[in-house]
C-alpha positions, 0 to 999 in steps of 0.5 A, spaced: 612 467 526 612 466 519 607 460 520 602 465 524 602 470 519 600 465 513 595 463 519 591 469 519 592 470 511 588 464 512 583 465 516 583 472 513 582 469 506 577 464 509 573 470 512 573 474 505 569 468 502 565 467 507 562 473 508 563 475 500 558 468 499 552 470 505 552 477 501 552 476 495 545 473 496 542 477 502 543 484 498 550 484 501 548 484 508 550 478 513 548 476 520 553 475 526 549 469 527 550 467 520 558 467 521 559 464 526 555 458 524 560 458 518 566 457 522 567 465 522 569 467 530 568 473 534 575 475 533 575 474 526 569 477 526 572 484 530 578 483 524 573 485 519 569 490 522 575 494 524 579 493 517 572 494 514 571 488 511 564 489 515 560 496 516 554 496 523 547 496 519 543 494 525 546 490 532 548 483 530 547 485 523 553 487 518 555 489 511 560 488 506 559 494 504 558 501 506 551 503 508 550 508 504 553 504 498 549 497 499 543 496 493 535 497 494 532 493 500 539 492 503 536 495 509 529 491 509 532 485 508 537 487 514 530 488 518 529 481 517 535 478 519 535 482 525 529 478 527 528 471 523 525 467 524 517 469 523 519 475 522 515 479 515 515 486 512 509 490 514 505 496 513 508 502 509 514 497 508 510 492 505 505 497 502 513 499 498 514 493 496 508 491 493 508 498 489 502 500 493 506 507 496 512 510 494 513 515 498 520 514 501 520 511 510 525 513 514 524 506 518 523 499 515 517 496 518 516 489 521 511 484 524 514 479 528 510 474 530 509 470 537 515 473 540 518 479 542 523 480 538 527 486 542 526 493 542 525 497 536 530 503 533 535 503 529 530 505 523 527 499 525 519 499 526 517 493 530 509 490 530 507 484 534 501 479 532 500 472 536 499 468 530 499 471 523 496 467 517 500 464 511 494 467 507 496 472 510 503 472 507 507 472 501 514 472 499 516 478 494 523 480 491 525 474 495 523 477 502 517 476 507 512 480 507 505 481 508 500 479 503 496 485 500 490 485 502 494 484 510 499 490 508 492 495 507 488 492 513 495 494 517 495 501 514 487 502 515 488 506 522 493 510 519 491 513 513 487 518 510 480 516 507 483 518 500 489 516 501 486 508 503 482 509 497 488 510 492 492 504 496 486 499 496 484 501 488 491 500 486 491 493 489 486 491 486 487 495 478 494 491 479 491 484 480 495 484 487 489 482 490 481 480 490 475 482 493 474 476 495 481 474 498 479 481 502 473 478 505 476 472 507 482 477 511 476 480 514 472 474 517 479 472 520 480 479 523 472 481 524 475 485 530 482 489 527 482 496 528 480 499 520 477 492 519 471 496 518 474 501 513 476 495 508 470 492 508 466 497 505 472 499 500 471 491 499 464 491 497 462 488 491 458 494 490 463 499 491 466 503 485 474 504 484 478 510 481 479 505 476 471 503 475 470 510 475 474 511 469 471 506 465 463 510 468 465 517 465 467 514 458 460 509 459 456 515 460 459 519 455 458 515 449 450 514 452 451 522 452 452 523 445 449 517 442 442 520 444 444 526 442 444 530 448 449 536 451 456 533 453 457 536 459 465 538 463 469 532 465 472 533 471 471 540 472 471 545 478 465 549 481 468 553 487 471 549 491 468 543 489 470 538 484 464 535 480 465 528 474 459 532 470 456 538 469 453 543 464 454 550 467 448 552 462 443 547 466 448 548 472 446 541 473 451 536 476 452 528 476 457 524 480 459 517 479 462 515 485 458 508 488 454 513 493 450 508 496 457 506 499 462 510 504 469 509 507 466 511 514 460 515 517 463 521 515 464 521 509 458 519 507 456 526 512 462 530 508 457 529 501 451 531 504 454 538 507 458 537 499 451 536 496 448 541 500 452 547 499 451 546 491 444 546 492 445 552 496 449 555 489 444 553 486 447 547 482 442 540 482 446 535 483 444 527 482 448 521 483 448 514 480 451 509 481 456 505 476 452 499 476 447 504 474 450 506 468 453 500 466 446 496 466 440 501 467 443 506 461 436 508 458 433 510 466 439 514 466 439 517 459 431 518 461 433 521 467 439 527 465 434 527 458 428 530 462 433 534 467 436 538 462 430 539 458 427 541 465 433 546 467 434 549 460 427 551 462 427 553 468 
């Protein structure tokens, strides 16, 4: 008796380790699999879950700790445990990753590539792809993601036009990504659903949130250099938003890249939008960043004789 119990000491003591080692490096969660290939059998496996050793994360797939003790990314690297290999975080979970959203998903997302991997559940949110480029793939805080050009082509169909904006200029203002590399995605994936949508987010032509900062300080400068009068930034005319405007002239100016929208439909929202301000009464006019940054005396020229015009009138 005494031998059997120094036995199971043992074994209990050996088990401890292993788990404490697999842990330690996955986040502090272990795969049943994993266990076992260390030498850890299922009774032993089934000691440590009811003495809790171990906590259920997802089936098969275990914690040293309690779930809701378990560090930042516990439960995605679990996901990717549940379903190795070939599988990778993806749409909003990658998007999270990457510091493209940081709202807070009750599921992890995964895509799992040239398999079925089961059925989702568990807080767990299963995409299928038959082949997944490593282009368009990266590792990140040690896990496998997709790439960010990938993760905002995989979101397209589900995200507001705003919303995919916001995402796309923000990879790009973080340098996650380039316009090129986004081109490149999209000749792989002509036919993906929002692939339409990114590529003229993708156009070189198009200007970002960021760009358009750098335009309204751009044209500003061009403003007070030649001496004219310095309009609102960013004001609010009724329900509309405007970049400039001078209420005296009621003349507004957008710096939004127009000559490129997102969808038919944005382009059909700015004309009723234009529409109701003429009918208001204001005059808007439109010029492109490019405009600004490489024509500023035809633009100067321009609001010039419109001011002067509409001071006028």
């Amino acid at each position: 008796m005494p031998q059997e119990r120094a036995k199971r000491r043992l074994a209990g003591h050996a088990t401890h380790e292993v788990i404490a080692q697999l842990a330690g490096v996955q986040r502090g969660v272990v795969a049943r699999h994993q266990l076992l290939d260390h030498g850890v059998g299922p009774g032993a496996i089934a000691h440590a879950l009811s003495t809790r050793r171990l906590h259920i994360v997802l089936p098969r797939i275990y914690g040293a700790l309690p779930v809701s003790a378990l560090p930042p990314l516990a439960r995605e690297q679990a996901a990717i445990l549940a379903h190795e290999p070939d599988a990778y975080l993806s749409h909003a979970s990658a998007a999270m990753l990457w510091g493209l959203d940081k709202r807070p998903s009750r599921e992890v997302d995964i895509t799992v590539v040239g398999r079925h991997a089961g059925r989702a559940g568990h807080g767990v949110r299963i995409h299928f792809a038959t082949a997944l480029d490593r282009r368009d793939t990266r590792m990140r805080a040690g896990l496998p993601v997709t790439a960010p050009a990938r993760t905002i082509l995989d979101l397209a169909p589900s995200l507001a036009t705003r919303q995919l904006e916001q995402i796309f200029d923000e990879a790009l203002h973080a340098r996650l990504m380039r316009r090129t590399e986004v081109r490149a995605m999209l000749e792989r994936h002509p036919r993906r659903p929002g692939s339409v949508r990114v590529a003229a987010l993708a156009h070189e032509d198009r200007t970002t949130a960021w760009t358009r900062g750098d335009t309204e300080r751009r044209l500003l400068e061009l403003l007070r250099k030649a001496r004219l009068p310095v309009p609102e930034v960013n004001t609010s005319y009724g329900p509309f938003e405007l970049d400039f405007f001078w209420p005296a002239q009621r003349l507004a100016v957008e710096t939004d890249g127009y000559e490129f929208h997102s969808s038919r439909r944005d382009l059909e929202r700015d004309h009723q939008r234009d529409l109701a301000l003429q009918a208001a009464g204001v005059m808007i006019v439109r010029f492109s960043w490019r405009q600004v940054r490489d024509e500023p005396e035809l633009v100067i020229a321009q609001l010039a004789g419109l001011l002067a015009m509409r001071r006028a009138a």
